[in-house]
N, C-alpha and C positions, 0 to 999 in steps of 0.2 A: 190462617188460623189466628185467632185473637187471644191474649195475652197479655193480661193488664193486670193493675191492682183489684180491680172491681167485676173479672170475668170467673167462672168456675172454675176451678184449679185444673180439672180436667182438659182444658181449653191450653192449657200449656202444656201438654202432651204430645209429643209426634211419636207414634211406635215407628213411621218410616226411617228417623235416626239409627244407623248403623247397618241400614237393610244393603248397604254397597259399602264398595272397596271390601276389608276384610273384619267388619263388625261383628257379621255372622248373625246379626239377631234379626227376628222374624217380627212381622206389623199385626200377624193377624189376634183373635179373642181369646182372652186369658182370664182367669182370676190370681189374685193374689196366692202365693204358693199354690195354685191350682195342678189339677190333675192334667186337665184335657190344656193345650195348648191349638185352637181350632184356626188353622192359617193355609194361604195358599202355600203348594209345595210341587216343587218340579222332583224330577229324577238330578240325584246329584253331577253335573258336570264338571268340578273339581272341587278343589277346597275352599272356594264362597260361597258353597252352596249347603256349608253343615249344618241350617236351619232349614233346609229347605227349599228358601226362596233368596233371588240376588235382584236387586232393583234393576241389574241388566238384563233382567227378565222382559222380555214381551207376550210371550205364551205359557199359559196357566197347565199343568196337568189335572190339577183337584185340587181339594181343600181334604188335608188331613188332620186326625185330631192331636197329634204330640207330637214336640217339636223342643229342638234344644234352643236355651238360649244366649247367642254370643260363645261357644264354646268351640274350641279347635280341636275335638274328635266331632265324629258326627254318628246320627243313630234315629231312630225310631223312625218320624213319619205313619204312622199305625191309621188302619182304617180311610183311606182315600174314598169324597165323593164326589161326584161330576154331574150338572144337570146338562142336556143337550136336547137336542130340539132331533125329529126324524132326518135319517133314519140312524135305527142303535147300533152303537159300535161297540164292543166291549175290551176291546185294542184302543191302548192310547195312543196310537201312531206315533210323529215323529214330530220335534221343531222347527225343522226344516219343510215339515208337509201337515200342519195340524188336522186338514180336513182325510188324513187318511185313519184318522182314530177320534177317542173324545176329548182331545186337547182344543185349547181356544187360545187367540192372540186376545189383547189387550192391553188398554193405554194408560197412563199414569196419570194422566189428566181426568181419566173415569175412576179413578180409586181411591180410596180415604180410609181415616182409621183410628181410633178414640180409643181409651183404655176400654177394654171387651167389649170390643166390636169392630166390626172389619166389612168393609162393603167394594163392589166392585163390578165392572159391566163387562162381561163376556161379551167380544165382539160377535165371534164369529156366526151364534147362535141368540143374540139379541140378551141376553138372560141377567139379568142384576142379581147378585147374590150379595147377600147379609149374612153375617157372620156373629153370634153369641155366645155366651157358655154360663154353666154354672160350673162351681171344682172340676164336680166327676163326668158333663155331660152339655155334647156341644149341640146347639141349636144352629139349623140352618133356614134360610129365608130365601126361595129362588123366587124370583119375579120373572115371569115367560112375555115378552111384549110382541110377541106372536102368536096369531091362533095358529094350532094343530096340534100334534103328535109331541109330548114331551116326554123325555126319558130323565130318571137319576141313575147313574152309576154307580154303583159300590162296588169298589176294588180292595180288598185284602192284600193285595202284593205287593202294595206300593211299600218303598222303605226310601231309607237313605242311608249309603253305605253298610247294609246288612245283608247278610244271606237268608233267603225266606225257605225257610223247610216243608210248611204245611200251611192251609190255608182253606178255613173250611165255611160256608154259607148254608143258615136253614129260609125256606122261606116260608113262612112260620103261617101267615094268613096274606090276607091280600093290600094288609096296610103294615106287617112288621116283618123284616129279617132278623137273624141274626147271625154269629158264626165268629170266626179268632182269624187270627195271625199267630204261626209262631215264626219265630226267627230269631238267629245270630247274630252277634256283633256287641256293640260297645257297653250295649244293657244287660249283655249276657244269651244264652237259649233261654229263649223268655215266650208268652204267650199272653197276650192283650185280646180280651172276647169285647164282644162290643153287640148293642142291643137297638135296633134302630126303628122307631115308631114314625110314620108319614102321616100326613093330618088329611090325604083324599085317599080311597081304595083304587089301584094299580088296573087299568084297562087291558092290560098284559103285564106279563114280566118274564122273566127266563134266569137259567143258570148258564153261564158257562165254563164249562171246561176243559181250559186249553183252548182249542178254536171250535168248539162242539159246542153248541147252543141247546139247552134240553127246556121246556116249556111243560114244569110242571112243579108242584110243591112237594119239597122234600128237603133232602138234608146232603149234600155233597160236599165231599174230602178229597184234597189232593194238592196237587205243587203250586198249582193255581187254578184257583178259583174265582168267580166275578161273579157279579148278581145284577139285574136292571129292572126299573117297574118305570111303568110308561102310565100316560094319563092324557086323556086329552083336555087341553088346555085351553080357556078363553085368554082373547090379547089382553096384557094388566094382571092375569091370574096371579095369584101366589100361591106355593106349595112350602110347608116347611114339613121338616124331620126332625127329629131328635135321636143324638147318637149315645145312649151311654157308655161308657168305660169301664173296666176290672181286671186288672191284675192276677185274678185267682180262678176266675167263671163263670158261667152264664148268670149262678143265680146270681152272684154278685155283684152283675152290669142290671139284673133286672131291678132289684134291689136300690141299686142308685139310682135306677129313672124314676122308681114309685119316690122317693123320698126325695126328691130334685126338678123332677121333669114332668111328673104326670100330669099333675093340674095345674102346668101354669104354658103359658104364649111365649113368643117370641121375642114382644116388645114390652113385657114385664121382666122378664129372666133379662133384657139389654138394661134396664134401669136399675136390676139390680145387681148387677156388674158393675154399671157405673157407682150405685150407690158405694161399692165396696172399694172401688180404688179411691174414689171420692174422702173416704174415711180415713185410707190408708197414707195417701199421700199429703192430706191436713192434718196429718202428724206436726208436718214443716211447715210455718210458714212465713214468706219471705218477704220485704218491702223493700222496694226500690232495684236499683240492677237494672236493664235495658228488657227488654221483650226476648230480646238473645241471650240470655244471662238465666232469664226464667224461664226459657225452654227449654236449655243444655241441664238446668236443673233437675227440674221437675220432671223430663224422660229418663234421667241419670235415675230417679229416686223410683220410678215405675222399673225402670230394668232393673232396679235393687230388688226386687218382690216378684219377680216371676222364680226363679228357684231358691232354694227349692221346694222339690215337689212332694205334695201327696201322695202316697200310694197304697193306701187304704178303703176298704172299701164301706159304707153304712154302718155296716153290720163289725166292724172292726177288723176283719180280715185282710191281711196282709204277706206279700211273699219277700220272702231275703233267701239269694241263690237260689230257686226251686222249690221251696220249702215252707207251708203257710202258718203261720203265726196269727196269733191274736189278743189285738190290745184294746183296753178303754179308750187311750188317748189315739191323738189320730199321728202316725207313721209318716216320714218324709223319707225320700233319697235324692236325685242329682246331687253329690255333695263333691264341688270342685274344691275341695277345702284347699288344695296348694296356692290356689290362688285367692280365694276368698276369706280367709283367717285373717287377712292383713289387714283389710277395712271393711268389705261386707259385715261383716257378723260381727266385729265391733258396733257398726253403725247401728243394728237389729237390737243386741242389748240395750241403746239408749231409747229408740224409738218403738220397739217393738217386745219386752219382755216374755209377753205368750210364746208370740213364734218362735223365741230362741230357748223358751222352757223346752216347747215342743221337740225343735230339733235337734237339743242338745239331751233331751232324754232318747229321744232317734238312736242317737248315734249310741250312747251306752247301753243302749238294749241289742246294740250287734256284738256284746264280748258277754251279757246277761242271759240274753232270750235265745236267739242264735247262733249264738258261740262262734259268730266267724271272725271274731275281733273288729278292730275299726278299723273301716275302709282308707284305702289310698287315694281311690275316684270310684265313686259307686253313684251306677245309675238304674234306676228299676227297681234296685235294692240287690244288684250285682256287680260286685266290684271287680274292675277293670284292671284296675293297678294300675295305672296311667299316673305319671308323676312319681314321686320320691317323698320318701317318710311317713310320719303318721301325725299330717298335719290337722286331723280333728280331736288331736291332744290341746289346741292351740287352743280351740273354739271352744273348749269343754271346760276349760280351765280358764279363761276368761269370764267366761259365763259365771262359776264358780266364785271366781273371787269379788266379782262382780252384786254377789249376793244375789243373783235372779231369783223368785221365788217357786219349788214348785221342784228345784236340782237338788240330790241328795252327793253332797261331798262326800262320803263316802265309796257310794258307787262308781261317780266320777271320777275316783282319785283308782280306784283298783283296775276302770277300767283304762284308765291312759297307763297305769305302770304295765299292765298285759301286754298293750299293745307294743314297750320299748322292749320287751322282755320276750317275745314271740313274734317270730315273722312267718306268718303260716305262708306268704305269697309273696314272691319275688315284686321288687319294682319292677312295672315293664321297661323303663328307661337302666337298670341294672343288672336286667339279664340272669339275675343270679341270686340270693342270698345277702343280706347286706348285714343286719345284725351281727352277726359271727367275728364277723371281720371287724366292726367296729369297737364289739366287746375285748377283743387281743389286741389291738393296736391302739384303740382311744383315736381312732381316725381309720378312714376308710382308704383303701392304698388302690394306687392307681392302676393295677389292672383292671380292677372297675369301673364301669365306662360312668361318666360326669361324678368321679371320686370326692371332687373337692365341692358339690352341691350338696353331694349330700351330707358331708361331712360338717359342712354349715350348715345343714337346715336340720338337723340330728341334734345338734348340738342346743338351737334355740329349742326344741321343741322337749325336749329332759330339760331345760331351761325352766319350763311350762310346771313339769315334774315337778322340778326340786321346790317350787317355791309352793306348790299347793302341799308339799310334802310335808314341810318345814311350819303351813299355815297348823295342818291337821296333828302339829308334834310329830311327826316319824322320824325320829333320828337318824336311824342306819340310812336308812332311804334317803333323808335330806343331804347327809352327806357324798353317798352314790351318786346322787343327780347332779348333786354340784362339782363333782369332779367331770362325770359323763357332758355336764355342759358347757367345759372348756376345753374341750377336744380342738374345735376349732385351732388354739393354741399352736398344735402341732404343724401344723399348715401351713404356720408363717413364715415366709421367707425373707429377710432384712432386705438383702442384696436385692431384690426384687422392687419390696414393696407391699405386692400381694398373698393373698393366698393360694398357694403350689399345691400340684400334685405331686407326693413321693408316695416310692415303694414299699414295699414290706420289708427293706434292706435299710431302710431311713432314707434311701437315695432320690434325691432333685428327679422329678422324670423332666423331659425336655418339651417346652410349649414355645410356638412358634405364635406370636402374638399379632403376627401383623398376617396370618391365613386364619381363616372362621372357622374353615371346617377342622384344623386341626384343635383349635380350642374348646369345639364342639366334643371332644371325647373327653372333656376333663369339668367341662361344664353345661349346665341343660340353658339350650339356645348360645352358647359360647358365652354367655355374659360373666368374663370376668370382673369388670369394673361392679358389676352390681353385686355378685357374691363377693367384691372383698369389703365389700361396705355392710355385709347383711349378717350383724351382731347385734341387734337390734338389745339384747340382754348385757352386753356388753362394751359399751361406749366407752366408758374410761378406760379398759383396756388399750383398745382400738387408736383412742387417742392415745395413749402411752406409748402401743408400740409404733405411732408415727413421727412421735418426740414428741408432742403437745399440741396445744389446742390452734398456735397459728401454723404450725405446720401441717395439723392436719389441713384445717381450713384451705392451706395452697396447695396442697393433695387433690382436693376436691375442684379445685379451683382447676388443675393441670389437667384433670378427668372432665370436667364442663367442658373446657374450650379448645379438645383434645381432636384436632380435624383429620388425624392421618388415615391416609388411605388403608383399610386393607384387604387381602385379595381374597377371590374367591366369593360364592353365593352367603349373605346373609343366612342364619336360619327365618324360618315365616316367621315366627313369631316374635323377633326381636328386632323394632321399628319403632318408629320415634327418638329420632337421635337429635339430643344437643350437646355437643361432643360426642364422648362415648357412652352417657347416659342416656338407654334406651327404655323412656316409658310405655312401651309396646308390650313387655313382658311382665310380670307382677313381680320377679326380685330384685326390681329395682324399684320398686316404689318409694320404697324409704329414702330414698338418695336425696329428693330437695331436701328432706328437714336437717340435712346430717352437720349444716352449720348452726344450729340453732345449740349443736351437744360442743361446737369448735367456738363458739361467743362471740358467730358473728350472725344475729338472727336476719338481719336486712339483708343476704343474700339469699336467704333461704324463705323470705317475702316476694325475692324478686323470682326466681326461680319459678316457685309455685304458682304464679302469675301467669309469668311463662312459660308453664306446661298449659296452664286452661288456656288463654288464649290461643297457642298454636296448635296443640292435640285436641280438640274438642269442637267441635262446630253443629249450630242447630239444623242439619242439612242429611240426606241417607249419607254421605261420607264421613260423617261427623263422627265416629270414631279410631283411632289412630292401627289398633288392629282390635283384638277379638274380644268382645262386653266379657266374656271370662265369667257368665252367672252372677256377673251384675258388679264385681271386683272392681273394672275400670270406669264402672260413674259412680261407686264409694267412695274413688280416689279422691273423683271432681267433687262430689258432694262434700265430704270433710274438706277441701281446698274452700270451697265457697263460703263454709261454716266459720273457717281461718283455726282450725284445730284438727290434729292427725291422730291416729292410735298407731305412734310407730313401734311399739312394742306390747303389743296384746298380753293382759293377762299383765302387768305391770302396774294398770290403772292410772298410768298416767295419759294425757296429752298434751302434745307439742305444739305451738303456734305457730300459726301460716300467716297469709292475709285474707280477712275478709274480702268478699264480695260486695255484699249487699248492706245496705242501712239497717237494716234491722232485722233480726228472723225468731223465730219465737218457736221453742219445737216445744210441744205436749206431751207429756211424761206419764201422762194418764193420773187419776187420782185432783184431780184440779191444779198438780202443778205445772209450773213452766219455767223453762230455762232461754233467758233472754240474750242472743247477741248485739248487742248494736257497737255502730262501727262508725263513728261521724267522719263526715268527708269521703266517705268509701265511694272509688270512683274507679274507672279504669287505668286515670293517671294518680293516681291515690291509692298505692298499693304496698307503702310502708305506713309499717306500725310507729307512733309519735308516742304514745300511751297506752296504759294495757291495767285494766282494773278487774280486780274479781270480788264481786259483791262491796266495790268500795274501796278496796285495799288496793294498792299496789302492788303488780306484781316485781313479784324480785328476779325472775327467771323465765322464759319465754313455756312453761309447763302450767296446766289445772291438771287438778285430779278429777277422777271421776266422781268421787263425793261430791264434787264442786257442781257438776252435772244435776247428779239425783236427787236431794235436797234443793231442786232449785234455784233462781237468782238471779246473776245478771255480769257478763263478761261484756267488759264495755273497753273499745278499744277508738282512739283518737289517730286516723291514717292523714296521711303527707303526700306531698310527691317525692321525697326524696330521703334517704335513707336517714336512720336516729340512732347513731350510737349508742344516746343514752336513753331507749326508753323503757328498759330495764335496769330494775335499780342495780342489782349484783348477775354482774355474768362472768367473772374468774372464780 
């Protein structure tokens, strides 16, 4: 794949990055916050398979149209279809035996894959399939290099890690089905209808149900259901489909094909797919860096933009839990917000203002419209509660302070105090009720299971509160929050070091630090070292209670290059270890910059350096665990940029090291915000100088003014560390 200064930007794209080891993210067609995610998908075999598909794949089930991205639960999978060749099977059979169903082997050497669009040669039955979409509706392209009998499949049962309840097919004429999915799981009891229009009329077709094949039109319901149209085919033929999608019902998948799908091809709907990530991804743009540098990139800045998702339909119809609403604007959910408040949706505010108007009125139309408050983890527009807190107080109030246009601070401000003030649903990782307990105690006591996560991530996020609180005058309020967000406080243990679990008696509970799993009941993924760093509102404290700034600094210093063994299984998702700082997990992210607050920024140059270099690679293993809805190539991206948002909603940024010579990101409106980085190399990874619009800086921090207004962050890199290239750092 080529990848230069002078090729299409899309050309430095691999969606195959993170399709292996435990990346979790899928290759096949998308649009930008799109609805339909149209990719190949197996039945899930363990937990590399929560997109779907795992590069250790060799046999295909079908291509379905939704699919998570990079995320460690797993779900959807909706509408599976399969071309084959005679005779029809309506049994997928097995991997171990494809020719006993309509599964196919296939090679990686036959497959490829561009932002929207996805191609691939089924061995077993000759067949090249193309892959497209618009939002709400996926296009497919079979190519039969065989003459005879060809069949497509459409299966409603397919999921991944879901229970399927019902599953219904009409077949409506002799060139369109249609019919739903409903089912369980991570998106909720949910029901995705789907509308599929074939571009030849069907030589036969049938239903089945169960193992009964019925050959006739009509309309059938039940636990499974299947549908086939056969055609006979010349060798070279092409057949394509269009599948649309809806959330709420048939009329509203019909609806999206007339206004998306009806009058247009295959290889117009692909070009303007590409036109669309084309636009979105020359937001950025980069000069210099190696060809590996602007791949790890520009795929980092495409998996920024697949979640989240639409789930609206034309006509504005939309569902949140069961329930259909309706809005002007268009509705988003997957909102991994535990992990993505820290650099996603900071990133979104500079580069993208619409989409974070959009999803940040999303989110306060779930405490406005739908009264179920804001989500913990909501996908479908069904929240899960997966993770801890109410971290789209983060995003919202960022956004906010941020001055997006289009956000009523008002709104936003009544709907994040709601959410501190009401826990309509337990965390699933707490089992229980957590507010209550943090209201009596100003800290959460360790009977409750990962105590001291939450009590830190509680803490920054009334953080969020008090200061939009304080912006809008509330008095009472500003001083509530600001007490509610030094809860943390309580936590501290001297003798330690870190942040403890204790009881509801004030009593120390007992952590054994050198077993995982027992620090796993006091913190999510066990990561102590990264919650006792995760003040992000709170720095000078942090340094105070470690005596000061070089103390902290050898703190950090003791935690980097911390090799001791200990026992017992890792949790999945804390990996990436240099010391005991694990970039695998999202609360540690903040960790490289945390010398830049101790005044020493050249370790926290070298650092950031080395997380891209080791954790990132342009390869399907190339990322370290799970893209997390695009969190862990925001990291890379703001690493590359050599600026972080280590406290969202504070409007500052921290400096890292640049990458690249130059990058210029577009702000919309004709301006532009220029980095350049002289000498940026790969052994050139400290900062010598650091100017903003001209000036010197005096501390390793822009503001975000500094961004929006335009201008030009010009930084002179070394190979070897500068004590003095900030004027004042005591």
């Amino acid at each position: 794949m080529g990848c230069s200064q002078k090729t299409d930007v899309l050309d430095c794209v691999d969606p195959f990055i993170g399709t292996d080891a435990h990346g979790h993210t899928f290759p096949g067609a998308t649009t930008p916050f799109g609805m339909v995610q149209l990719s190949p998908s197996n039945d899930a075999k363990g937990w590399g398979w929560c997109s779907g598909y795992h590069y250790s794949d060799s046999v295909l089930k079908g291509f379905a149209h939704t699919h998570l991205s990079g995320t460690g639960l797993a779900g959807l999978g909706d509408i599976l279809l399969m071309p084959t060749m005679d005779p029809v099977q309506t049994d997928a059979g097995t991997e171990k035996n494809p020719e006993s169903g309509y599964r196919s082997r296939f090679s990686h050497d036959e497959e490829g894959a561009s932002p929207g669009y996805y191609w691939v040669h089924l061995l077993d039955d000759d067949i090249r399939v193309e892959l497209t979409c618009t939002p709400r509706v996926g296009f497919h392209r079979y190519t039969f290099n065989r003459a005879g009998k060809g069949n497509i499949i459409v299966d409603p049962t397919h999921h991944i890690y879901e229970t399927v309840e019902k599953t219904e097919i009409e077949m409506i004429s002799d060139t369109e089905i249609r019919g739903y999915k409903q089912s369980d799981g991570a998106g909720g009891n949910r029901k995705v209808y789907f509308y599929a229009k074939f571009s030849k009329p069907f030589t036969a077709y049938g239903i089945a149900v169960g193992d009964s094949m019925i050959h006739e039109k009509g309309t059938k319901t039940g636990h499974s259901i299947k549908a086939y149209g056969s055609f006979n085919v010349q060798r070279g033929e092409s057949i394509e489909v269009k599948v649309a999608l809806s959330f709420i019902g048939y009329e509203g998948a019909k609806k999206n094909f007339e206004a998306e799908a009806a009058d247009k091809n295959f290889d117009e709907v692909r070009e303007g797919a590409a036109d669309k990530w084309r636009e979105k991804l020359s937001k950025i743009e980069v000069k210099g860096g190696t060809r590996k540098d602007k791949r790890i990139f520009y795929t980092g800045l495409y998996h920024a933009m697949i979640a989240p998702n639409l789930i609206n339909d034309v006509d504005g119809n939309y569902c949140i839990e069961g329930k259909v609403y309706t809005d002007t604007a268009n509705q988003y959910s997957t909102f991994s917000t535990w992990d993505t408040f820290r650099a996603l949706h900071p990133l979104l505010t500079i580069i993208d203002p619409q989409i974070t108007k959009e999803i940040v009125n999303s989110l306060i139309s779930r405490h406005f419209d739908s009264k179920v408050e804001l989500p913990i983890w909501e996908l479908c527009g069904y929240d899960n509660a997966c993770m801890t807190s109410y971290t789209p107080t983060s995003v919202i109030v960022d956004a906010v302070r941020k001055g997006i246009p289009g956000i009523d601070p008002e709104r936003a401000y009544q709907a994040v105090k709601a959410a501190s003030l009401y826990d309509p649903k337990a965390s699933y990782y707490a089992g229980g009720q957590i507010l209550p307990w943090l209201k009596k105690y100003n800290y959460v006591p360790s009977h409750l299971v990962q105590s001291v996560t939450h009590t830190m991530e509680y803490a920054y996020q009334d953080w969020c509160i008090y200061v939009l609180a304080k912006e809008l005058n509330k008095i009472e309020d500003t001083a509530y929050y600001k007490k509610r967000s030094q809860s943390y406080l309580n936590l501290y243990r001297p003798e330690k070091g870190y942040f403890w679990p204790k009881d509801t008696l004030g009593n120390w509970t007992d952590v054994n630090l050198t077993d995982w799993h027992n620090m796993q009941a006091h913190y999510i993924t066990g990561n102590i070292w990264g919650y006792s760093t995760f003040i992000p509102h709170g720095m000078d404290k942090l340094i105070e209670l470690k005596g000061g700034k070089e103390k902290f600094c050898a703190w950090i210093d003791a935690i980097i290059s911390d090799t001791t063994h200990i026992e017992g299984d890792v949790h999945v998702d804390l990996s990436g270890f240099i010391g005991k700082y694990g970039h695998g997990d999202e609360p540690s992210h903040q960790m490289p910059y945390l010398y830049n607050y101790g005044g020493q920024p050249w370790k926290t140059q070298a650092l950031v350096r080395r997380v891209m270099d080791t954790f990132y690679a342009d390869t399907p293993d190339g990322l370290v665990n799970n893209e997390d809805c695009g969190q862990m190539s925001a990291w890379y991206i703001f690493g590359a940029l050599g600026f972080y948002p280590f406290c969202p909603a504070d409007n500052l940024y921290t400096l890292g090291s640049p990458l690249f010579e130059e990058v210029i990101i577009h702000l919309g409106g004709g301006k532009t915000f220029t980095i350049a980085a002289k000498n940026a190399s790969g052994n050139n990874k400290y900062v010598q100088q650091a100017h903003i619009d001209g000036f010197p800086l005096e501390q390793p921090f822009i503001r975000h003014e500094d961004i929006q207004r335009g201008g030009r962050l010009e930084f002179i890199m070394g190979a070897h560390p500068a004590e003095s290239a900030f004027i004042q750092l005591n």
